[in-house]
Every structure is written in structure tokens, then in C-alpha cells.
VOPAGU-2260 file (C-alpha; in pm, 1 decimal, decimal comma):
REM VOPAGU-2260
SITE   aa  ch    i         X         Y         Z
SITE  UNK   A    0   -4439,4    3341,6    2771,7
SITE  UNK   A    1   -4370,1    2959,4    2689,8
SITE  UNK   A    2   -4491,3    2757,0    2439,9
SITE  UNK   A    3   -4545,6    2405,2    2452,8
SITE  UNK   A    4   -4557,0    2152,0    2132,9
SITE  UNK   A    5   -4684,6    1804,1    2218,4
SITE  UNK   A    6   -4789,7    1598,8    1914,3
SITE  UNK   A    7   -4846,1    1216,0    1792,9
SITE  UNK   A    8   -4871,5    1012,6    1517,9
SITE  UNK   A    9   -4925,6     669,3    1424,8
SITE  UNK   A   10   -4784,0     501,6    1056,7
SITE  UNK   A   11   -4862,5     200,1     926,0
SITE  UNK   A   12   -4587,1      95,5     720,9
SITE  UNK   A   13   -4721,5    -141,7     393,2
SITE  UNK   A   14   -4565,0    -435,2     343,9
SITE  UNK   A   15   -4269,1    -398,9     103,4
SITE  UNK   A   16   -4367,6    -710,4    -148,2
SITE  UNK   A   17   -4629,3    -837,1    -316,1
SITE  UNK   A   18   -4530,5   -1197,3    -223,1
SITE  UNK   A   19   -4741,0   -1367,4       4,6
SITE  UNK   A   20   -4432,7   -1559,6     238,6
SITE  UNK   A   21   -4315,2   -1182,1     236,3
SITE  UNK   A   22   -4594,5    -987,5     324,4
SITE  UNK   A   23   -4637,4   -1254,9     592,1
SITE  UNK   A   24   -4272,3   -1190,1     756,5
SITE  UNK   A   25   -4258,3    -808,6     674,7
SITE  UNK   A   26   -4600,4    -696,1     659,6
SITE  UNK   A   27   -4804,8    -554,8     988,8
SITE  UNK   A   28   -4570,4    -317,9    1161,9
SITE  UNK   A   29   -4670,2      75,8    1252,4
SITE  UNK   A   30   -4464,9     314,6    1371,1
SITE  UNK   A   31   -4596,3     511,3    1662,4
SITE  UNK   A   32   -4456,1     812,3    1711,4
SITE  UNK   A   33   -4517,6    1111,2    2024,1
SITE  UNK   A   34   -4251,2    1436,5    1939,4
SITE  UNK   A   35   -4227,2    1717,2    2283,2
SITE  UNK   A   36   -4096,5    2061,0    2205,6
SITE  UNK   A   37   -4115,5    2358,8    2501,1
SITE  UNK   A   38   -3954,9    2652,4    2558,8
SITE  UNK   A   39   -3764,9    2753,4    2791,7
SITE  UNK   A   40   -3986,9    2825,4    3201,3
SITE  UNK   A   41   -3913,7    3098,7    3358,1
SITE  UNK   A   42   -3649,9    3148,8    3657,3
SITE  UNK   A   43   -3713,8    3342,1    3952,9
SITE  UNK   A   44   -3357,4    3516,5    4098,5
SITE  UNK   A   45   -3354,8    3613,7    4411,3
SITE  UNK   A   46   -3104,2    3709,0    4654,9
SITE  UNK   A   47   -3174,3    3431,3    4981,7
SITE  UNK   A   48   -3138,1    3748,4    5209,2
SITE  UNK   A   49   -3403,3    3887,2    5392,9
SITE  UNK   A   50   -3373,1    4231,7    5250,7
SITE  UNK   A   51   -3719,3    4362,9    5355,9
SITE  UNK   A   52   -3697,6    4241,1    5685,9
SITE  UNK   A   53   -4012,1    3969,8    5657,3
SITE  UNK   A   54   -3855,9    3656,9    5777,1
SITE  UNK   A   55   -3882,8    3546,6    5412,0
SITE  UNK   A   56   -3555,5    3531,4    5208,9
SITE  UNK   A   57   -3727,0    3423,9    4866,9
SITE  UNK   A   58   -3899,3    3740,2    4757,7
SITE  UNK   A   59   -3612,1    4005,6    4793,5
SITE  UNK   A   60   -3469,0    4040,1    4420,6
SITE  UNK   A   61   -3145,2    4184,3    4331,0
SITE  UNK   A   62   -3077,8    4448,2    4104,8
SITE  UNK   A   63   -2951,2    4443,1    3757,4
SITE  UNK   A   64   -2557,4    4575,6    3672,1
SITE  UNK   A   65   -2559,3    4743,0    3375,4
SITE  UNK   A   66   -2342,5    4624,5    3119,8
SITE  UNK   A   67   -2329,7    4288,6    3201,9
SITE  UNK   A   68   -2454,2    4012,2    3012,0
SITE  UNK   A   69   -2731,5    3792,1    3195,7
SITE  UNK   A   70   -2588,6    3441,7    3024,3
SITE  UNK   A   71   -2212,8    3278,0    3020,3
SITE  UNK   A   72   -2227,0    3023,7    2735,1
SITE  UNK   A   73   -1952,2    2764,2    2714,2
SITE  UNK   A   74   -1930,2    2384,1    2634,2
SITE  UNK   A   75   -1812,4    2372,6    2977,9
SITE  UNK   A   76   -2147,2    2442,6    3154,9
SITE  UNK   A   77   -2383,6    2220,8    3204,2
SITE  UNK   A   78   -2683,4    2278,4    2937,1
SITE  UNK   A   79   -2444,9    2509,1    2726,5
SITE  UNK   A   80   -2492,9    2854,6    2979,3
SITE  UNK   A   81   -2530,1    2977,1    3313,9
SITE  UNK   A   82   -2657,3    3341,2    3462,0
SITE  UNK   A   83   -2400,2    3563,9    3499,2
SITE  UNK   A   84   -2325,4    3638,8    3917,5
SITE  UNK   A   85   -2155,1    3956,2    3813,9
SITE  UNK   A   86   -2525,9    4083,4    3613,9
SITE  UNK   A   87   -2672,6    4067,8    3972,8
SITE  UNK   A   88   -2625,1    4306,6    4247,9
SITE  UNK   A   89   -2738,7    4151,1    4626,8
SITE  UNK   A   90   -2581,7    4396,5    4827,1
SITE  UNK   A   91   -2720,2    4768,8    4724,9
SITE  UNK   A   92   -3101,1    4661,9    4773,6
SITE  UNK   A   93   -3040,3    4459,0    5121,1
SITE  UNK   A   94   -2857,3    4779,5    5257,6
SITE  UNK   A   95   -3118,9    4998,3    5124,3
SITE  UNK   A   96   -3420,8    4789,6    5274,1
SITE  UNK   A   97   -3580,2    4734,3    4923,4
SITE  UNK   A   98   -3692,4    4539,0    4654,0
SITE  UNK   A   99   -3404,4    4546,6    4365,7
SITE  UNK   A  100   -3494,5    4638,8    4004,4
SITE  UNK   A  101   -3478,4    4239,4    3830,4
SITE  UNK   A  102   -3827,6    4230,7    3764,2
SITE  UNK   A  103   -4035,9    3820,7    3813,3
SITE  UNK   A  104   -3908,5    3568,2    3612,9
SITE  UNK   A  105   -3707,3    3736,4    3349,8
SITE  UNK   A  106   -3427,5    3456,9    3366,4
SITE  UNK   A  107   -3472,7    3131,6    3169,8
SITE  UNK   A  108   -3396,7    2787,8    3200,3
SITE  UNK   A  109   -3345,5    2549,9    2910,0
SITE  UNK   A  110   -3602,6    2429,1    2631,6
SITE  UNK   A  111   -3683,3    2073,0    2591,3
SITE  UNK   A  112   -3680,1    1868,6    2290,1
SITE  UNK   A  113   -3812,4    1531,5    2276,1
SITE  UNK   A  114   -3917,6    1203,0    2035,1
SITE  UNK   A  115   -4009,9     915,7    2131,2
SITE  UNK   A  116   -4080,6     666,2    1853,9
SITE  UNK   A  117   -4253,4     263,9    1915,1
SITE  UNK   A  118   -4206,7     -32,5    1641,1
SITE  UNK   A  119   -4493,0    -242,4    1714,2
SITE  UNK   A  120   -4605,0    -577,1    1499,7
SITE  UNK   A  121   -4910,5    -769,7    1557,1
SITE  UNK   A  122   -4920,4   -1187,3    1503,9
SITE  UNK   A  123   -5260,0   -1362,1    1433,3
SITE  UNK   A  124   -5203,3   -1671,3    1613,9
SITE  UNK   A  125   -5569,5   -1802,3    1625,0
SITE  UNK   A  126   -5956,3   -1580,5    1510,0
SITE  UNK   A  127   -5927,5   -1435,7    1854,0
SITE  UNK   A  128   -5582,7   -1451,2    2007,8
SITE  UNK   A  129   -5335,8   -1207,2    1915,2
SITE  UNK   A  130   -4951,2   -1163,8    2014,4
SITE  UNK   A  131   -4868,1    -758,9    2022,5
SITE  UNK   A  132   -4501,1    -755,1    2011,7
SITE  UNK   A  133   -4326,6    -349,9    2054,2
SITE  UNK   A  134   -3969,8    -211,2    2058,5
SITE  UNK   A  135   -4048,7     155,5    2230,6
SITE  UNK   A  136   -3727,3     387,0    2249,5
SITE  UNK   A  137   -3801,9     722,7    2480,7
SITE  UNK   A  138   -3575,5    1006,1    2393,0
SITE  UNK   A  139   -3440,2     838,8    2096,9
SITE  UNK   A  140   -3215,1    1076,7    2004,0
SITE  UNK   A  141   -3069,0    1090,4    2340,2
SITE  UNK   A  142   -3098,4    1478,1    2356,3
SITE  UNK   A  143   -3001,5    1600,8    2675,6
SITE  UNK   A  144   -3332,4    1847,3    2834,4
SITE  UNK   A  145   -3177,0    2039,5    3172,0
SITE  UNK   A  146   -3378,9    2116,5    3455,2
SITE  UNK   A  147   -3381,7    2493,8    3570,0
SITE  UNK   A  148   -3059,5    2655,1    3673,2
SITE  UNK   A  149   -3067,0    2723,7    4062,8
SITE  UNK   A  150   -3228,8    3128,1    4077,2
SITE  UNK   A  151   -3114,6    3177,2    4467,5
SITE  UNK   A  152   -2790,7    3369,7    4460,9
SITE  UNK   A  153   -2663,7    3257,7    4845,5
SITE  UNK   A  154   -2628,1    2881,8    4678,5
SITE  UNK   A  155   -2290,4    2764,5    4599,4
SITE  UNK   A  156   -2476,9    2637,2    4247,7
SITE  UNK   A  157   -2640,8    2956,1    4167,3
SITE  UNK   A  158   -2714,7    3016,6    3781,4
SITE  UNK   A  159   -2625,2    2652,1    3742,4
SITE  UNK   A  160   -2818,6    2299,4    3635,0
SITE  UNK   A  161   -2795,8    2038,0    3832,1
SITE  UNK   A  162   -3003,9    1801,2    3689,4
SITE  UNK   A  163   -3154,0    1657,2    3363,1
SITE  UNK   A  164   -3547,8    1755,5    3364,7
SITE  UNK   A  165   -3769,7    1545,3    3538,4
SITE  UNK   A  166   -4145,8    1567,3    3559,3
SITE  UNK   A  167   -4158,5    1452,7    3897,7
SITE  UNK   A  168   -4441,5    1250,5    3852,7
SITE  UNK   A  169   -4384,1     878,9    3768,8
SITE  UNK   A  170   -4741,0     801,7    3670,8
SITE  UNK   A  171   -4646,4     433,6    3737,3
SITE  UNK   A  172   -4318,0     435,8    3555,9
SITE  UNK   A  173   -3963,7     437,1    3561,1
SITE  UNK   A  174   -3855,1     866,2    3605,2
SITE  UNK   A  175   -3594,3     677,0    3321,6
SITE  UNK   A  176   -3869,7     669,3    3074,8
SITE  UNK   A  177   -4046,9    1006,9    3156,3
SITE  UNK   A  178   -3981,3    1338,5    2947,4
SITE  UNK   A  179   -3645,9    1436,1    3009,9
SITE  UNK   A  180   -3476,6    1120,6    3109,3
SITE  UNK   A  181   -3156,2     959,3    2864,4
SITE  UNK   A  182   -3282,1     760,9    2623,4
SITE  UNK   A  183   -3461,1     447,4    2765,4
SITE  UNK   A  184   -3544,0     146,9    2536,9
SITE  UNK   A  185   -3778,3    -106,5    2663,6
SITE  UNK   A  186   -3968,5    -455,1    2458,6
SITE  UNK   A  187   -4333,2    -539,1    2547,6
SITE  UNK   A  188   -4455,8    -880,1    2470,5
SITE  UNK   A  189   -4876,2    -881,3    2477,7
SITE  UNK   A  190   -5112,2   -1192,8    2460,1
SITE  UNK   A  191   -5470,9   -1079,2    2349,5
SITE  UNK   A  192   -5783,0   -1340,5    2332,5
């Protein structure tokens, strides 16, 4: 099961004097705010042989070695882990002409943590034109969200990231500033009348 966190919030922050000149130069800002938190999606392993003889050689799953653990952790892998080869057996279900015993997605990939945060300040210049002036930071914290480890046991990267997460869908903007990217800072200048 996964479970997905997306959440906002907007601040205004109060000027910090009581002085006029002060509350002129400090006063106006909000802090916008938009924090991500999944868990991990499932993997699918399969072997990338056509053990059942269909043609198709992404449905035939291996089976499980007892004893073995399903992870490797280690600062050494990308995301912190990879699945174990040695947990998965390839060869006993292709010989036998069936399914193996890993059941659908029971391997996971990594969870994804996210904050973006926006400074924005807006100047009065006339009654009805405004200047909108915003700092925006996306993944402030710079936290690094892996897309899934490969689940097809015939590629040289199997178990493995290979990539930071990407939605895959720009929506008109940089894949920098989508969920998963590094941390991405951008300024935005607006004229309003």
C-alpha cells in the first residue's frame, strides 16, 4: 500500500517594528510553503526470460531463496540499498515451465521527501499597479528522492537506481524544478495594473 502526503501553506510574516520607515522596508513578505512525503511504489521483479513460453519475458517471476535477505544497504549504493540477486532464483522456474513463488510487487523502491518553500514581497507602486517580487527554492533541503531500482533480473543494473525521481511530466517547466529534481532556486519579478 503507499501513502502519499501532499500539503501547503501560506504565512504572512508581520512586520517586525512598529516604526513606520520599518514596517515600510520589512513589512509585506509571506512565506509560501508546499511539503511532499510518499512512500515507497512498488517494484515488479521479474526474470526477462520467457519462462512460460508466451513470447513475453516480463511476467515470468522468480522464486524466492530462503534465507536471504531481499535488501543490501550500504553508503555505497545509490539511494542507501539495492535487492539482493542472490534472494532471487531465475533458473528453477524457467526449467520447470512455471511461474516462481515472488508474488506482484513485493519489492520497493525509495520514499520521497520534499519542501519547497517561496519568499514573496509585494510593492505598491501606484492605487492599481503592483510589483510581486519572489525568491522560490524547490527541494530546499536538497534531499536526494531515487527513482525505482531496475526489477528485470537479465539487466546488468538489476536491483539498482539509476536515476533521481522524475515525474515525467514537465507541465511547462524545467524537469529541474519538478518533484524529485536537486534543489532548483529561481526569482520572479511581476508587474500587476
Amino acid at each position: 500500500m503507499r501513502h502519499t502526503f501532499s500539503g501547503s501553506a501560506t504565512y504572512e510574516i508581520p512586520a517586525p517594528w512598529s516604526n513606520r520607515a520599518a514596517r515600510a522596508i520589512f513589512g509585506g513578505f509571506a512565506l509560501d510553503s508546499i511539503i511532499r512525503i510518499r512512500t515507497a511504489t512498488p517494484v515488479l521483479v521479474v526474470t526477462g526470460r520467457d519462462a512460460l513460453g508466451l513470447g513475453i519475458t516480463s511476467v515470468s517471476r522468480p522464486d524466492l531463496v530462503p534465507g536471504q535477505p531481499l535488501y543490501l544497504e550500504s553508503d555505497g549504493y545509490p539511494g542507501g540499498r539495492i535487492f539482493n540477486r542472490a534472494a532471487f532464483d531465475a533458473v528453477t522456474p524457467q526449467a520447470q515451465g512455471r511461474q516462481g513463488n515472488l508474488g506482484r510487487n513485493v519489492m520497493r523502491g525509495f520514499d520521497l521527501h520534499q519542501v519547497d518553500l517561496s519568499l514573496r514581497r509585494r510593492f505598491r507602486v501606484t492605487e492599481t499597479v503592483g510589483l510581486d517580487l519572489r525568491a522560490d527554492a524547490f527541494n530546499i533541503f536538497n534531499t536526494a528522492n531515487f527513482g525505482n531500482p531496475t526489477g528485470v533480473m537479465t539487466s546488468g543494473n538489476f536491483g539498482r537506481t539509476t536515476a533521481i525521481l522524475s515525474t515525467g511530466v514537465t507541465g511547462g517547466q524545467n524537469p529541474q524544478f519538478q518533484v524529485g529534481g536537486p534543489r532548483s532556486l529561481q526569482l520572479g519579478l511581476r508587474l500587476q495594473f
